[in-house]
N, C-alpha and C positions, 0 to 999 in steps of 0.2 A: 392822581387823586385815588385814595383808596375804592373802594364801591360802595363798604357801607363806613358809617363814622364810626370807628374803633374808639375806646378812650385810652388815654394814657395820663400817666402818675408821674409828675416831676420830681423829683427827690434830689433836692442841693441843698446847703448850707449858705454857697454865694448865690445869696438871693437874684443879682442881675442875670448870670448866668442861667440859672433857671429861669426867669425868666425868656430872656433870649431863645432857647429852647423848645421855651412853652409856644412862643410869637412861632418858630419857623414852623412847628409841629401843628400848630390852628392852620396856619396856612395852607399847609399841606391837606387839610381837612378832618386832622383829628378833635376830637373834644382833649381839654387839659383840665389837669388839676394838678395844682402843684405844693409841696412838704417841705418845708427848711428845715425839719429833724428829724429823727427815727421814729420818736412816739406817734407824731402827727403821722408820718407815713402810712404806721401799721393802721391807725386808725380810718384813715382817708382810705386804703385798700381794701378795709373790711366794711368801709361803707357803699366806695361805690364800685368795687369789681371791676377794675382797669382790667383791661386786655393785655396792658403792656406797661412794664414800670421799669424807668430810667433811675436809675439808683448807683447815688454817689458811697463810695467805698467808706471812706473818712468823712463822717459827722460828726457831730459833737454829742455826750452822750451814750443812746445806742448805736453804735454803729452799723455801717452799712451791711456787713457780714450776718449783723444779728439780727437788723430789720428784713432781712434776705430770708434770713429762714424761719422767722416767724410767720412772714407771707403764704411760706412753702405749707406751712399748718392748715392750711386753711384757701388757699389758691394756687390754679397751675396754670396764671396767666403768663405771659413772655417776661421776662427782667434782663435788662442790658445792666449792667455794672460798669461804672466809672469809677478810674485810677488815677491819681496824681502820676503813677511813679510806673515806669515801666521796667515791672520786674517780676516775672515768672511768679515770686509768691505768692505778690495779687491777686494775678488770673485765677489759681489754681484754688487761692480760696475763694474767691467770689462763685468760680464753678464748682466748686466743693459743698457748695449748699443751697444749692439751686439755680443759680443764675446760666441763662442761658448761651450769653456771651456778654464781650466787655469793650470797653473802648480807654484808650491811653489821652489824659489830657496832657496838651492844650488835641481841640480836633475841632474838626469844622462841624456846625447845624448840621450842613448839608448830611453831610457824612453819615450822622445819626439817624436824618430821617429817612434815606435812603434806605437804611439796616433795618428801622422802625417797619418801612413800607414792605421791603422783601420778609421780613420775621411775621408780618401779618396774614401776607400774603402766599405761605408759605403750602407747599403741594406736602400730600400725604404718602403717596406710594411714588415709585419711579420705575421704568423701564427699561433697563441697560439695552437695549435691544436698541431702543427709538432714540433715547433719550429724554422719552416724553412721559410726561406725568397722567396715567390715566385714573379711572375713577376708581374708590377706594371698594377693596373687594368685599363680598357680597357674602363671601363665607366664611369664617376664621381660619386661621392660619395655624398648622399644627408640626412640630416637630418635636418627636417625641413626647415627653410631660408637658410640653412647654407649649402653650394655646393664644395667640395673637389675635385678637377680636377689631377690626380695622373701625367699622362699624360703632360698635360700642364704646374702643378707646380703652382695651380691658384686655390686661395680661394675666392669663393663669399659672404656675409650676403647681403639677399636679392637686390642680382643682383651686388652691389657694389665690388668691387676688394678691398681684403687687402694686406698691405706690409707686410709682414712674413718674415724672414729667414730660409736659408736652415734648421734650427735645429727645429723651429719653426713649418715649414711645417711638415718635417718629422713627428715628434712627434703626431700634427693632423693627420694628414692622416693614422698610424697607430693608435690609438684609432678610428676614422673612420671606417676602415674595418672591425674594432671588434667592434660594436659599443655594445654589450652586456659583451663584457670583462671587466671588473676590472684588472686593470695593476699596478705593483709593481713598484717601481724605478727600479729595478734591470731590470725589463722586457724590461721597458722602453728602458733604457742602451743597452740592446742586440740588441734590435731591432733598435734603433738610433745610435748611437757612435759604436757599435761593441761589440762583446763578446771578446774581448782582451781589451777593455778600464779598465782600473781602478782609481779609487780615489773620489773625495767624493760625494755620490748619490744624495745628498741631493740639485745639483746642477738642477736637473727634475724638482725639487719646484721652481724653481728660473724662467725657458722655461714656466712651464705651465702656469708660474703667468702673462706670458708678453704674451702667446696665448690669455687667458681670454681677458687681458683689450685691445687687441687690436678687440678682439669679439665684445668686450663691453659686456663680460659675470662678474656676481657677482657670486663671491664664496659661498655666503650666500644663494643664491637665484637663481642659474645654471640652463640657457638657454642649454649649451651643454654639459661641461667638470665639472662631479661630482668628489667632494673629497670622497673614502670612507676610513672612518679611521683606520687606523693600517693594512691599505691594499696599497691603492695605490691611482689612477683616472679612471675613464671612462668615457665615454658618456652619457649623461641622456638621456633616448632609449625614 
């Protein structure tokens, strides 16, 4: 059971299925609301500020892509993205406009609400040391131009503010605090999404590539967020 009642946003077309969803998600103890299109969605999110929205890829209409990033206008609540089809170009668009992560149907409730619970639930800083998620820190985070405010939730490049998402943020901010760590996907994962998240890692490549360009950092030639190979990313100290 969460701690405090989170809401979340249904968004399917197959009305039982959401449904379905909505049942196991009350259960679990969140509040629901649920969308059978893209208009209803945008509207339903801009009314009542879901924490977290389940959103079907293929709608009819506006699609899920575009109701995805109209939200991102205007909210940096959680979005899981749901696929008919499991195929790499999905994923990569549904994370390509904000979505946090995705899920492949057919998939079980369970599955979802588990992901729902860890994605809520999720820690802000991590500790390569302990493995332990300690409290988030007390003073910004500075390397070189580039100012991580844990606190606040506020990224600067010299002085400027960027628009980040919650996943986004996170993700800097831990490599931030380690700024000499080298981080795995997997590391990644524990300390962003949760140690109960699973499925495919290789979704870290997809966040750190939309951190970069929104840095205005090159891969080839990294101001902040180094690739090291057959390892993970860090910070170029």
């Amino acid at each position: 059971m969460v701690a405090q009642r989170s809401r979340v946003l249904v968004v399917d077309d197959e009305q039982p299925l959401a449904r379905v969803i909505g049942s196991y998600l009350e259960a679990d103890g969140f509040d629901v609301d649920l969308a059978f299109d893209g208009n209803n969605a945008i509207s339903s999110a801009r009314d009542h500020q879901p924490d977290l929205v389940v959103l079907d890829i293929m709608l009819p209409g506006t699609d899920g892509v575009e109701v995805c990033r109209k939200i991102r206008t205007f909210s940096d609540c959680y979005i899981i993205m749901l696929t008919a089809r499991d195929e790499e170009v999905d994923k990569i668009i549904g994370l390509s406009v904000g979505a946090d992560d995705y899920l492949v149907k057919p998939f079980s409730p369970r599955e979802l609400v588990a992901r729902a619970r860890a994605m809520l639930r999720r820690p802000r800083t991590f500790d390569s040391h302990t493995n332990s998620h300690p409290e988030t820190p007390s003073q910004p985070l500075r390397i070189g131009s580039l100012t991580v405010d844990s606190l606040a939730r506020r990224v600067q490049v010299n002085d400027f503010d960027l628009d980040l998402t919650r996943t986004e943020f996170d993700l800097l901010a831990v490599m931030c605090a380690n700024p000499r760590q080298v981080f795995s996907r997997r590391q990644l994962i524990d300390a962003v999404w949760g140690p109960d998240w699973f499925g495919d890692e290789h979704l870290v490549d997809v966040h750190v590539g939309h951190v970069r360009r929104k840095l205005g950092d090159d891969a080839a030639e990294p101001k902040w967020i180094r690739t090291v190979r057959g390892v993970g990313y860090g910070m170029v100290a």
